[in-house]
Structure formats: C-alpha cells, structure tokens
C-alpha positions in Angstrom: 56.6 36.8 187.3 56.8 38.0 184.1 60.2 39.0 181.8 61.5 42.8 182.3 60.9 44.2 179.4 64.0 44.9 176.7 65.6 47.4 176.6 64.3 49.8 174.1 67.2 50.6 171.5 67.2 54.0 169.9 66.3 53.6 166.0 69.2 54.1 163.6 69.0 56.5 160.8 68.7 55.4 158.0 71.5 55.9 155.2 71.6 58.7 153.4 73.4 58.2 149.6 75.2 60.5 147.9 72.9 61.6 145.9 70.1 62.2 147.9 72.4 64.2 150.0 73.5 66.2 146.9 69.8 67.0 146.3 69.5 68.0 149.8 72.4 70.7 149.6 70.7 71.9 146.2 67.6 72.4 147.5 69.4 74.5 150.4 71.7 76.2 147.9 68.4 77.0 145.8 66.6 78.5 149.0 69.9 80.2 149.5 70.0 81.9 145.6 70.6 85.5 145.1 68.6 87.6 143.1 69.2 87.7 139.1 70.4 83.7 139.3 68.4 80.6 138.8 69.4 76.9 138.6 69.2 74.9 135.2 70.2 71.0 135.7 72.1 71.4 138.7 74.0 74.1 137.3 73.7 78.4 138.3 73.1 81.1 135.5 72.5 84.3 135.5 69.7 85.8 133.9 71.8 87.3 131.1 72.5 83.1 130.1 75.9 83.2 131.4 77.2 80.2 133.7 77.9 81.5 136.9 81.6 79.9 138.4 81.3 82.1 141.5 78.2 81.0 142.9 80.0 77.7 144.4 76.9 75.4 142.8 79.4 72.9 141.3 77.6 69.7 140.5 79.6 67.0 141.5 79.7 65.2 138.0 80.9 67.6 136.1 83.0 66.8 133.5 86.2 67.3 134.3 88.1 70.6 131.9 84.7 72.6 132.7 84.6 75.1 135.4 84.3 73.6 138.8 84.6 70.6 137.6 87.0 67.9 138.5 90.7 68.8 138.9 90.7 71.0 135.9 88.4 73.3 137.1 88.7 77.3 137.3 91.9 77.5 139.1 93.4 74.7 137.3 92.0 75.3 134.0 95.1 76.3 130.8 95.0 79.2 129.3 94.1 79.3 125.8 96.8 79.6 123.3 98.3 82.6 122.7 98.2 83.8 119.0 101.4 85.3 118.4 101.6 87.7 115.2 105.0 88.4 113.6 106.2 92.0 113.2 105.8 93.2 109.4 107.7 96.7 109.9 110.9 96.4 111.7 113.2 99.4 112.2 115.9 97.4 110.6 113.5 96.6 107.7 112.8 100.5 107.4 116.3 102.7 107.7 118.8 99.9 106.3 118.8 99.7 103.0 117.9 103.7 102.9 121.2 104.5 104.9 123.1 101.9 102.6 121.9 103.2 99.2 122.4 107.2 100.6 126.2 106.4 101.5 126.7 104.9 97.5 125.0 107.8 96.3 126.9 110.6 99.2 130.7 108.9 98.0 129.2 109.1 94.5 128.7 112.6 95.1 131.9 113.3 96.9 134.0 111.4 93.8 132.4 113.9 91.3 133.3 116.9 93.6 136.7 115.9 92.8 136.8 114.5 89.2 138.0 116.4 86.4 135.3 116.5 83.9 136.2 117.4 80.2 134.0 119.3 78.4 132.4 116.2 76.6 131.4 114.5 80.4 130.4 118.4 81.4 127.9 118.4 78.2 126.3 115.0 79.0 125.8 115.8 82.4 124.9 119.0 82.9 121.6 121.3 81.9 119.5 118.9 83.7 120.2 116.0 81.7 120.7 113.6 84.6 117.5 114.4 86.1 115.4 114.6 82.3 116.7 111.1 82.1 116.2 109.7 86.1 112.4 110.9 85.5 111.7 109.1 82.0 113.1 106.0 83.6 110.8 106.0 86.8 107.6 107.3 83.7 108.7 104.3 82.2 109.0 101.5 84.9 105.6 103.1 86.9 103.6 103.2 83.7 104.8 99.8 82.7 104.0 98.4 85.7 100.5 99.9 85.7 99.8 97.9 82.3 101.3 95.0 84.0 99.4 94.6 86.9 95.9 96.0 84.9 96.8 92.7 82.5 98.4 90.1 84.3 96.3 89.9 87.8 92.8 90.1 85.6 93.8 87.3 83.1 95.2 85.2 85.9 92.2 85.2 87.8 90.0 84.4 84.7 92.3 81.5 83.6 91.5 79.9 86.8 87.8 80.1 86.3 85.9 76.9 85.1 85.1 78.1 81.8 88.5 79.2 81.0 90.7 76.8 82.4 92.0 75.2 79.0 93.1 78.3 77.9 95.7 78.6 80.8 98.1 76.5 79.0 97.8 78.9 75.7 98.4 81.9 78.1 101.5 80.7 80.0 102.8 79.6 76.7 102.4 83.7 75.3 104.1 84.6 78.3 106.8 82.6 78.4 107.6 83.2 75.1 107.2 86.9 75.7 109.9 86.7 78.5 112.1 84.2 76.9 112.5 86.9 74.1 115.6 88.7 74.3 114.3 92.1 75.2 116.9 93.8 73.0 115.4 91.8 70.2 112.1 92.7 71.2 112.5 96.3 71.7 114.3 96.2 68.0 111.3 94.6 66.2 108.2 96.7 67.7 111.0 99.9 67.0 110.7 98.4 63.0 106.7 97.8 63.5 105.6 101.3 65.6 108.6 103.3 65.1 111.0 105.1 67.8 109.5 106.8 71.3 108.4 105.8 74.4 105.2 103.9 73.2 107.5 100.9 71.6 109.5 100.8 74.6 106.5 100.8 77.2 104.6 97.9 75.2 108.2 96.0 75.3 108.5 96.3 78.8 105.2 95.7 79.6 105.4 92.2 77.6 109.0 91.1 79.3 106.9 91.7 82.6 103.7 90.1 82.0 105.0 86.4 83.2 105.7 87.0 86.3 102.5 88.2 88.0 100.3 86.1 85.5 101.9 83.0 86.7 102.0 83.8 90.9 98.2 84.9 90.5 97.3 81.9 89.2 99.5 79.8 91.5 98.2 81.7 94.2 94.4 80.4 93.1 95.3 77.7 92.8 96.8 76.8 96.1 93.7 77.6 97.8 92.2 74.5 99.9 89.0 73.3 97.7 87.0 72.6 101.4 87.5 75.7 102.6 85.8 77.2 98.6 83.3 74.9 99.1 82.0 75.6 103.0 82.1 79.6 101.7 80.0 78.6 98.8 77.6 76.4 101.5 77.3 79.2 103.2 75.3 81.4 101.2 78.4 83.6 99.4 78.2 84.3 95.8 81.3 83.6 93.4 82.2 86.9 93.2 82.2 87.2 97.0 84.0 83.6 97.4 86.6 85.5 95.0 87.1 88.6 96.4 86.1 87.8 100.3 88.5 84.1 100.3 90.3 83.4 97.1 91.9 86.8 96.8 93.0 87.4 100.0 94.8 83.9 100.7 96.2 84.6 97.1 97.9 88.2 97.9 101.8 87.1 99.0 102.1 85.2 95.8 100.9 88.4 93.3 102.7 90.5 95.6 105.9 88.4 95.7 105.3 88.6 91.3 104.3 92.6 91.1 107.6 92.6 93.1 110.1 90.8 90.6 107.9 92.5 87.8 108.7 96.0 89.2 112.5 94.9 88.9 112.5 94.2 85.7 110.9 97.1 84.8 113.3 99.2 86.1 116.0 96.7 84.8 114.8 96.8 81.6 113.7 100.4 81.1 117.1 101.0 80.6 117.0 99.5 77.1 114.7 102.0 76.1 117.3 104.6 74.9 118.0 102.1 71.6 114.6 103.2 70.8 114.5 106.2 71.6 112.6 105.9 74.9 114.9 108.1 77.1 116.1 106.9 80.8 119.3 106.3 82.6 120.3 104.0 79.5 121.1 107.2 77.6 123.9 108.1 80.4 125.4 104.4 80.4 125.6 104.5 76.5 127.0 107.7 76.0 129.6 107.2 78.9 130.4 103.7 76.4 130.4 105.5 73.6 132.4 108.5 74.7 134.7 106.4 76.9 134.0 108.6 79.6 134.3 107.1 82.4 132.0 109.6 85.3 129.0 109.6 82.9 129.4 105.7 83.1 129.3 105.7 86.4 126.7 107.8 87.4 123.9 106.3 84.6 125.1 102.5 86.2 124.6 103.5 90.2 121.6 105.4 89.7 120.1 102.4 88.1 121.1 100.1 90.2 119.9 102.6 93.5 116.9 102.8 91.5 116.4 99.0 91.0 116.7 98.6 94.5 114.7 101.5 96.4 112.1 100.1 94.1 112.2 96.6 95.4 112.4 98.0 99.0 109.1 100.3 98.5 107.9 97.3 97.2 108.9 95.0 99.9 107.1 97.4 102.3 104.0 97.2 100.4 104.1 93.5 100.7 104.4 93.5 104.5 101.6 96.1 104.5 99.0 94.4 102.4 99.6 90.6 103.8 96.2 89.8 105.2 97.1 88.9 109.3 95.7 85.8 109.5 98.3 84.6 107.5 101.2 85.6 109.6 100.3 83.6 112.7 102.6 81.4 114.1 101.5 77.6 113.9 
C-alpha cells in the first residue's frame, strides 16, 4: 500500500518590507494624483513649483521640522518669530512738551497783563520789538544750522574715506578748538576782523556748531560692520552706492542725535549775537540788565529758553521720522 499523500500546506506570503510597501502606496497615491500635481522624489508639487502639504504624500523619512515630516510637521511646526517694531510717534511724545511750554508762555502772558510797565519797559517792548527780535534769532539759528549741516556731514563723510583718513585728526583738532573757544571771545574777534552785523555772528555760530555733527558723522561711519561693506561691495555695488544705499543709512541716528545738540546751540548761542550787533532775543535780556527792568528780563530769558526747547522737540520728531526701520527692531 502506498503512503497517503501529505497534506498540501497553503504557501505563505512572502514578507513584504517597509519599503517596498511604501513604494506600493506611491505608486497607488501616483495613479490616484489630481490634475496640476506631479511627484518629484517621493514628494507632491504643484505645477507652479510649490510643495504641496495637503496632498497627504508625506514620505516617511522626512526630516523632521519639514512639513509632514516627523513630529514637527504642519500642525506642530512654530511660528516664525514675530518682528516687533517700536512706536516712533507717541501721543505723549507729540502734545507734552507743547502743553508744557504753552502754560510757561500763557502765565507769562497773564503776569504781564498785570505788571506795571514804566515807560522805559513800555519802549523796549512795544512797536514790535519783541517779535523783530524773536525772528532774527530763529534767521540766525536756521541759517546757521544750514551752514552747519552743508559743512560738517560732507567733511565727515570725506574724512572717513581712504584717501583722506589722516587728515581726520587735523579736522577734529579745528573743531575742537573751534568749540573750545569761548564764543563771546569768538564773536569779539571776527566783530574786530568783519565788523558788526549778522554776517560775524552767523560765521561764529556756525563755527561753535561745527564739532558736533562732524564728529557723530564720522563715528557713525565708522561704527559700520566692515563684513557687511565688504559683501555690498561683492555684490556688484559701487562706492557711492555702498555709501549712500548702506553706510549712510546705518549712520543716520548718530548725525541726527549731532544736527540735534548742534541746533541747541545754535539757538543757545544766537543770543550772543546782540554784542555784535546781530539782533535776537539777546537784545531783550541785555537791555532788561542794563535797564534793571525786570519784565523785559523776563520775557527775552523764557522766550529763549521756549525757543531752545520747541527746537529740540521738532528736532526730536525728525529723528524718530528719519530712523531707517530696520534699526528699531527689537532683538
């Protein structure tokens, strides 16, 4: 007799691997594709070349911080860092110096209404000598400031040039002296040299102002990172464009911040130019000294000083205004 035969035992299946069942549910996914998408390296685009998230064709090793892949995928992905950018005109910043410097002048006002002027303080304040002399000393500080900035910014930027760089030690010296000068004294000697009138006391101004903006616009060019020069000039950009597309630019707090102090001065120091014969609200402060009259005092001193300090508001403003953005992000 001969053996039954065995039992026949179904064939197992062979094993499929993970990958080979990856490129199974590819090739579905593929067959699967809607139009205006196609499938580069396991991953779906869309014919305008943007990676497609929503079309669930996640390869499964993807790096992990991409979309879809790992843990940090789309839903788990951070945001990107918010850039926040600080305010540069606050109401504050705008009405409170204004509503301090128009209650001095309103209880200036109101002490006047009820002073007793003689007819020496009635002389040297009335026929629109207050205003004659509150215009010549804003003529004076604008035009002096004009010259300022017209000298100062341009020789700053050319002492920091290659070809001129040992001449910045010259310069500073000048200007230095020029500010270290008592500006009575220097008012007195270009009064002997060029005689009385506004023209000695604009070029004395001018001269007490110069150091200032000279030496924050070159400090400003200075402080400019080298690297940053150097990728803009391995770039393609010209040195003029290098100077007034990057150097400039990262340069403008610092010659504001100096245009600022300068325009103090000015005013400051246009106040001197009644000793030679210059005019402004230096001829109401000497005649109230001279005259021991007390009002005329008074009014020459807070007009100067509300002067002095509207102008170093406006210019405050300014500054806010002209800071390039970039430079008031928050690290």
């Amino acid at each position: 007799m001969s053996a039954p035969p065995p039992e026949e035992r179904p064939k197992e299946r062979p094993q499929e691997w993970p990958k080979e069942r990856s490129k199974e549910r590819r090739k579905e996914q593929r067959r699967e594709r809607p139009e205006g998408e196609h499938e580069v390296k396991g991953l779906a685009f869309r014919d305008d070349g943007e990676f497609s998230p929503d079309s669930g064709d996640f390869p499964e090793d993807l790096p992990e911080g991409l979309p879809g892949g790992g843990e940090g995928g789309v839903e788990g992905e951070a945001p990107p860092p918010k850039v926040v950018l600080k305010g540069r005109i606050t109401w504050q910043k705008l009405t409170f110096l204004p509503l301090v410097l128009a209650a001095v002048l309103l209880a200036t006002w109101l002490w006047f209404q009820q002073a007793r002027l003689d007819p020496i303080s009635e002389n040297a304040l009335s026929n629109g000598q207050v205003s004659k002399a509150l215009w010549q000393q804003i003529r004076l500080t604008a035009i002096s400031t004009f010259f300022v900035l017209i000298i100062a910014i341009p020789l700053g930027i050319l002492l920091t040039r290659t070809a001129f760089r040992k001449a910045t030690p010259v310069a500073m010296t000048l200007a230095n002296m020029g500010q270290a000068t008592p500006a009575i004294g220097l008012l007195a000697l270009l009064v002997i040299w060029l005689g009385t009138g506004q023209r000695a006391a604009l070029i004395g101004i001018t001269v007490y102002a110069i150091l200032p903006v000279l030496s924050n616009t070159i400090a400003g060019l200075k402080a400019n990172d080298p690297t940053l020069l150097e990728a803009a000039r391995g770039i393609g950009m010209s040195p003029l464009g290098v100077l007034t597309r990057i150097e400039l630019p990262l340069a403008v707090p610092l010659i504001l911040a100096g245009v600022r102090t300068a325009l103090v001065l000015n005013v400051g120091t246009a106040t001197l130019a009644t000793f030679g014969g210059g005019g402004g609200l230096g001829v109401l402060i000497t005649t109230g000294i001279t005259t021991q009259r007390m009002p005329v005092l008074v009014l020459g001193s807070v007009l100067t000083v509300s002067l002095a300090l509207l102008v170093d508001w406006l210019a405050s403003l300014v500054e806010l205004l002209l800071r390039p953005r970039g430079l008031e992000a928050d690290s």
